[in-house]
C-alpha positions, -999 to 999 in steps of 0.1 A, spaced: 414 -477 -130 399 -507 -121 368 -521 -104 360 -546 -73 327 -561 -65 331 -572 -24 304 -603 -19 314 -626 4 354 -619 4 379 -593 -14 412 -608 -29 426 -603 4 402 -627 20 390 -601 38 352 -604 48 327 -577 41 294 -577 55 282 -552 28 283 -559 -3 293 -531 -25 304 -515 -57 337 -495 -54 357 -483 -80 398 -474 -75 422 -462 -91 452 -486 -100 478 -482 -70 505 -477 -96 482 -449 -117 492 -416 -110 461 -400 -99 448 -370 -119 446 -337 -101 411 -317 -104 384 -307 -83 352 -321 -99 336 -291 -97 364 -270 -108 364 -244 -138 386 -265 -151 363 -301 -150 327 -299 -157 300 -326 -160 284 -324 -191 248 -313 -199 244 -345 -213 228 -367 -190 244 -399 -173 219 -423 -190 224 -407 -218 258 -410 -222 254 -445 -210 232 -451 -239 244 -489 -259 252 -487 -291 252 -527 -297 230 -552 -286 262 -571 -271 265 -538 -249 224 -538 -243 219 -556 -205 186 -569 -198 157 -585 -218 177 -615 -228 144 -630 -235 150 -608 -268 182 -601 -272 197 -631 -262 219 -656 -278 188 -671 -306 167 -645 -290 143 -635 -317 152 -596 -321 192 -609 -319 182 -634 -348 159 -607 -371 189 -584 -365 215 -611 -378 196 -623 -404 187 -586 -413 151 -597 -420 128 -569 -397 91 -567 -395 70 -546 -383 67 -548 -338 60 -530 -309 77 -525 -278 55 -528 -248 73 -525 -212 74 -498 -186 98 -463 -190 136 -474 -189 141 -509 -198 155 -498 -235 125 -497 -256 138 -465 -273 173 -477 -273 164 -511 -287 151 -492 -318 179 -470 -325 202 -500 -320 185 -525 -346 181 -494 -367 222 -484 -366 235 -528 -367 211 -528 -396 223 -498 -411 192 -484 -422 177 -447 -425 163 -439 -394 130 -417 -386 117 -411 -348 82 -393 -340 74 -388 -303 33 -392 -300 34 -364 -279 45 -340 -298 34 -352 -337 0 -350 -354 -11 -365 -382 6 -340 -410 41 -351 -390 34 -388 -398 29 -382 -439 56 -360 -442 78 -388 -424 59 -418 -450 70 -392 -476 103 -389 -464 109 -424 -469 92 -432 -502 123 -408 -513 147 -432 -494 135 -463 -516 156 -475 -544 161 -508 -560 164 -533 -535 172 -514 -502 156 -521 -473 129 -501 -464 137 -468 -438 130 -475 -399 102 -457 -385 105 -454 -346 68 -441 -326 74 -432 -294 42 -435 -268 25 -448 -294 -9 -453 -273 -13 -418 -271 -14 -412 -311 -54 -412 -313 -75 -434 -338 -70 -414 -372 -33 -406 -366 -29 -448 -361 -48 -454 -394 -25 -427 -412 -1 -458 -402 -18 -482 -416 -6 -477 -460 28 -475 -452 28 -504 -433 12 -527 -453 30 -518 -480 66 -522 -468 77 -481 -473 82 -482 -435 90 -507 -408 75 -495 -382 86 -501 -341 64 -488 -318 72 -484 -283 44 -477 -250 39 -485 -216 4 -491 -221 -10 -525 -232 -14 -523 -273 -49 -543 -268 -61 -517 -249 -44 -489 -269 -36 -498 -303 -63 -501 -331 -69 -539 -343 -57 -537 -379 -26 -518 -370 -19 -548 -342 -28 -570 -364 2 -563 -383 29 -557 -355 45 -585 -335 41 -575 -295 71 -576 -275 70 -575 -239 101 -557 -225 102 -562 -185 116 -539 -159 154 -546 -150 163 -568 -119 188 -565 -92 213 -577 -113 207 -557 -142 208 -526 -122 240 -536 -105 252 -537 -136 244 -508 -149 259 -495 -118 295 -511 -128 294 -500 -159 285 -463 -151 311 -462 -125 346 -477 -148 329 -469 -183 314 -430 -180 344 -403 -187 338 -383 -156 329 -409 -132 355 -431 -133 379 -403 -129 363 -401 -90 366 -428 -61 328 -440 -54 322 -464 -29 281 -478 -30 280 -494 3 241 -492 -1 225 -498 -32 182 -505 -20 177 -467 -16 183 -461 -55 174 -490 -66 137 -487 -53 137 -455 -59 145 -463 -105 121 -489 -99 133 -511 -125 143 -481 -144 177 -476 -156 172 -441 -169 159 -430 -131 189 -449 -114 216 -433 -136 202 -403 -135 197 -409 -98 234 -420 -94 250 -385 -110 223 -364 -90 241 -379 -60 273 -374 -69 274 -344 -82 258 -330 -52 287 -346 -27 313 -327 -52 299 -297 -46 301 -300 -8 323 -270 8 359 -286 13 354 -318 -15 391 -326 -27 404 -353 -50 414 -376 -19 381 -379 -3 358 -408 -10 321 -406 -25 307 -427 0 267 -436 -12 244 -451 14 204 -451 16 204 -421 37 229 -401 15 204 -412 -16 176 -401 4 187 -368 16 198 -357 -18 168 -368 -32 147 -350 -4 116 -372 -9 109 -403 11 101 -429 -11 77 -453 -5 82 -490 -6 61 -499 -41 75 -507 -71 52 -509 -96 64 -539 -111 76 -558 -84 62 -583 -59 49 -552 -34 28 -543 -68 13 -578 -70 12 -579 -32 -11 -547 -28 -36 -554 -57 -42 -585 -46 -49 -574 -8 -72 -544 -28 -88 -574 -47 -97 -593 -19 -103 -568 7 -133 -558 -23 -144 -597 -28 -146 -598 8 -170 -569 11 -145 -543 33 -147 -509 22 -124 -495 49 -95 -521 39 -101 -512 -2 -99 -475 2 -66 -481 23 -47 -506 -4 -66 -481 -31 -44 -449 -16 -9 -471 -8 -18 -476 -46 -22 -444 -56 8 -433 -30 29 -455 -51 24 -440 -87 3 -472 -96 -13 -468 -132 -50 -456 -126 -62 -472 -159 -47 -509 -142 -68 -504 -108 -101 -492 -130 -95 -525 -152 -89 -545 -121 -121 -534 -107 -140 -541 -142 -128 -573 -140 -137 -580 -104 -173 -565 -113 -175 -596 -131 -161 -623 -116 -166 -614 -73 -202 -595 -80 -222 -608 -110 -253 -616 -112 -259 -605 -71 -255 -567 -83 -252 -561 -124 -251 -524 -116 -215 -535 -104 -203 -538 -139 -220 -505 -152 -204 -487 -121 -172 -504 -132 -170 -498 -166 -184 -462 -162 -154 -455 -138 -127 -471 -165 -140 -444 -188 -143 -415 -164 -110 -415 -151 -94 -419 -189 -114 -382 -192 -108 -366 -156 -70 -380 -149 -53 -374 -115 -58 -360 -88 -100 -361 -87 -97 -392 -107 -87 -413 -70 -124 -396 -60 -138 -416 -87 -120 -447 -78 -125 -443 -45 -164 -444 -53 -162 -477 -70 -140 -491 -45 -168 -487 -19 -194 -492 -39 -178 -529 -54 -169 -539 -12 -202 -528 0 -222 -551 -31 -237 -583 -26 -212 -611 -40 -216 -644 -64 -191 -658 -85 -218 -680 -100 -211 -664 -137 -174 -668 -139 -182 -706 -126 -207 -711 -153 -181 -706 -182 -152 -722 -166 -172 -754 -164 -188 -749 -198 -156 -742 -213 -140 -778 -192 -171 -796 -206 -166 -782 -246 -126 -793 -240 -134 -826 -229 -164 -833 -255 -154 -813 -286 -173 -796 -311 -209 -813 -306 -230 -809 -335 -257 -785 -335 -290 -798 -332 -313 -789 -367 -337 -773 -352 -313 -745 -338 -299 -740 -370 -295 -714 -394 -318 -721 -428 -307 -692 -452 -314 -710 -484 -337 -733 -501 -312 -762 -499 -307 -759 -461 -345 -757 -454 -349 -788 -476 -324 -808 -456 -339 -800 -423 -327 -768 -411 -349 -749 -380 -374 -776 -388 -397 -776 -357 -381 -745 -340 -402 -735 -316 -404 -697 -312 -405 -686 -275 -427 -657 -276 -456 -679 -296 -461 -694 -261 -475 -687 -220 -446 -668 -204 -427 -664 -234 -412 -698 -228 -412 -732 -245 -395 -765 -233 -372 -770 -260 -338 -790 -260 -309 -762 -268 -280 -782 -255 -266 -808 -283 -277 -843 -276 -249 -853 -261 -247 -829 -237 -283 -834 -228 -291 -825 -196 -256 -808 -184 -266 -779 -162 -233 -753 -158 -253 -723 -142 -258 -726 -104 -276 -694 -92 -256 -679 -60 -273 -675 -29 -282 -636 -28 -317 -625 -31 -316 -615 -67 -304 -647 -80 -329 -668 -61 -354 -647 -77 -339 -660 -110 -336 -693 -93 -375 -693 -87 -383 -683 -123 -360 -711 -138 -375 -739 -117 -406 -728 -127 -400 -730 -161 -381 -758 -166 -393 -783 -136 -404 -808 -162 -367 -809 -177 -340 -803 -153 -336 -785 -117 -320 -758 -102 -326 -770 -70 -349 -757 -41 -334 -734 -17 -335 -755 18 
């Protein structure tokens, strides 16, 4: 059996507008006789992605970035030195199979815990487990957490002993970002490692191999003359387009009349009616993703509500991660809102933690809510311009010394050399305001906060010329 991949000419020279996987049997093989659906031929309970699983990092396609030639996972594995990491990367790129992988070319014992389904009492009994694995010199046991962000606070610190300690090495895996997720002093002792979802080629290949390597498969004639339908439709997944790829088959063997001469012939349609769903045209970590948050960023920052709401449900259409639009929104709070509305950042922040409690479907009310609210607010970016071009002025000048009156005088010592010596404590004087320098000398006079022009910051604006006329200006509103 053998395969060809038709690009821009077969062997033949023949030309092929299509390009397409088909796989063949050998013209000199004598072709099996079966019906696929037979008594005689079943396919397996075991899944196609599954059975598809690698068992060797030379087999594993994708993340070369890791796995690599003198990628750094290929080199901890050859040099059989493994710390502690986690996996962090959407479902189906191999975070699970990465683990079991390492764990097998390493040849070391082996423990798995799905958050899901494992409490606290499941993680001692596992650390237990593998104090009785330690002897001599042997490397310490493998412990493998799957969804790791959902293992709460005190199951994460039952973590924390074994870890430190060396009984386990622990790989976590989770779609969820670990800063978010993961407590500090168990990050703290974890390498991150971003796993991304599969391209084009990956999935092609995956495809290939599925096709001339899977038992059952290759024993049929499929021709993929169309490959976008599943493709969008995994997403970047390789468990959903195997598992996507036997669905279809499967279903075209047990057609009324099927025999071992006729060809599986899969185009979008086929994929699409044996899927019965139309999918929609977002893939949640593709350039449609970036595409739509960014038109639901700026429809917000250019105050249309109508226009948010409708990127806000292609969003939610799409399957988009509720907790990334909440953040997104948080964010925006800050940067597009500010100091015109700082009830934008409450509303914000208050909607990050509702929907982490409500969960969909009423959490899209919620974030519909803020959505309007954000578009319909007043706008100033004047806060996130006031740090970018304090942060531009403290790389170009350095660390300026703090001026002695500003400092902290804890001691005797420090008070003696000078420390907070003529301080002048604001509330001592008229409007709870004193002209005093604050900026180091040599930054003297540097002014990095312009207020924006809504009527709440030239309130502000009014109060700081006021009070600091006789040093510096924020300038009269013309």
């Amino acid at each position: 059996m053998g395969t060809s991949i038709y690009g821009i000419a077969d062997p033949h020279g023949n030309h092929e507008p299509e390009w397409f996987l088909t796989t063949h049997f050998n013209a000199s093989m004598k072709k099996r006789k079966f019906a696929c659906m037979s008594p005689v031929i079943h396919f397996p309970n075991q899944p196609l992605a599954d059975r598809m699983r690698p068992v060797t990092l030379d087999d594993f396609i994708g993340q070369e970035h890791l796995v690599g030639k003198n990628a750094v996972i290929r080199k901890m594995v050859q040099s059989g030195s493994l710390s502690s990491f986690i996996l962090w990367g959407p479902p189906g790129v191999g975070k699970t199979t990465l683990a079991t992988i390492i764990s097998k070319q390493l040849d070391r014992p082996f423990y798995s815990l799905s958050a899901v389904q494992s409490g606290v009492k499941d993680v001692r009994e596992t650390i237990e487990k593998a104090k009785k694995t330690q002897f001599f010199n042997q490397p310490n046991p493998v412990l493998f957490i799957d969804e790791i962000h959902r293992f709460s606070k005190s199951q994460q610190d039952s973590l924390l002993g074994a870890v430190e300690q060396g009984i386990v090495t622990l790989i976590g895996a989770t779609t969820e970002n670990p800063s978010f997720e993961v407590i500090s002093p168990l990050l703290s002792r974890c390498q991150v490692y971003v796993l991304n979802s599969l391209s084009v080629e990956d999935l092609t290949r995956l495809l290939e191999r599925a096709l001339t390597k899977d038992s059952y498969l290759k024993r049929l004639s499929i021709s993929i003359r169309e490959q976008e339908a599943m493709l969008r439709y995994s997403g970047g997944d390789a468990r959903k387009l195997l598992n996507t790829l036997e669905l279809v088959v499967k279903a075209e063997c047990s057609d009324p009349g099927f025999t071992e001469e006729r060809t599986i012939t899969i185009t979008n349609e086929v994929v699409k009616e044996r899927l019965q769903e139309q999918m929609a045209l977002y893939d949640k970590n593709g350039e449609v993703h970036y595409d739509i948050i960014s038109a639901f960023i700026k429809s917000i920052r250019g105050s249309d509500p109508d226009a948010a709401v409708y990127w806000l449900a292609r969003m939610l259409d799409g399957g988009e991660e509720i907790k990334f639009i909440a953040r997104r929104m948080v964010i925006l709070a800050s940067e597009d809102i500010g100091l015109a509305n700082p009830n934008a950042l409450l509303m914000a922040t208050s909607c990050f933690q509702a929907i982490h409690m409500i969960g969909m479907p009423e959490a899209r009310i919620i974030l519909s809510e803020t959505a309007i609210y954000l578009a319909s607010s007043p706008k100033s970016n004047s806060a996130y311009m006031a740090i970018d071009k304090a942060l531009d002025h403290v790389k170009k000048s350095g660390d300026l010394t703090v001026p002695l009156h500003l400092r902290n005088a804890p001691t005797r010592l420090m008070k003696e050399m000078g420390y907070g010596e003529d301080y002048k404590y604001a509330h001592n004087y008229s409007d709870h305001f004193v002209g005093e320098q604050y900026l180091p000398g040599q930054a003297k006079g540097e002014q990095f906060y312009i207020p924006g022009d809504n009527p709440r910051e030239e309130e502000m604006r009014r109060r700081l010329e006021h009070l600091w006329k006789e040093m510096k200006s924020y300038g009269k509103k013309k």
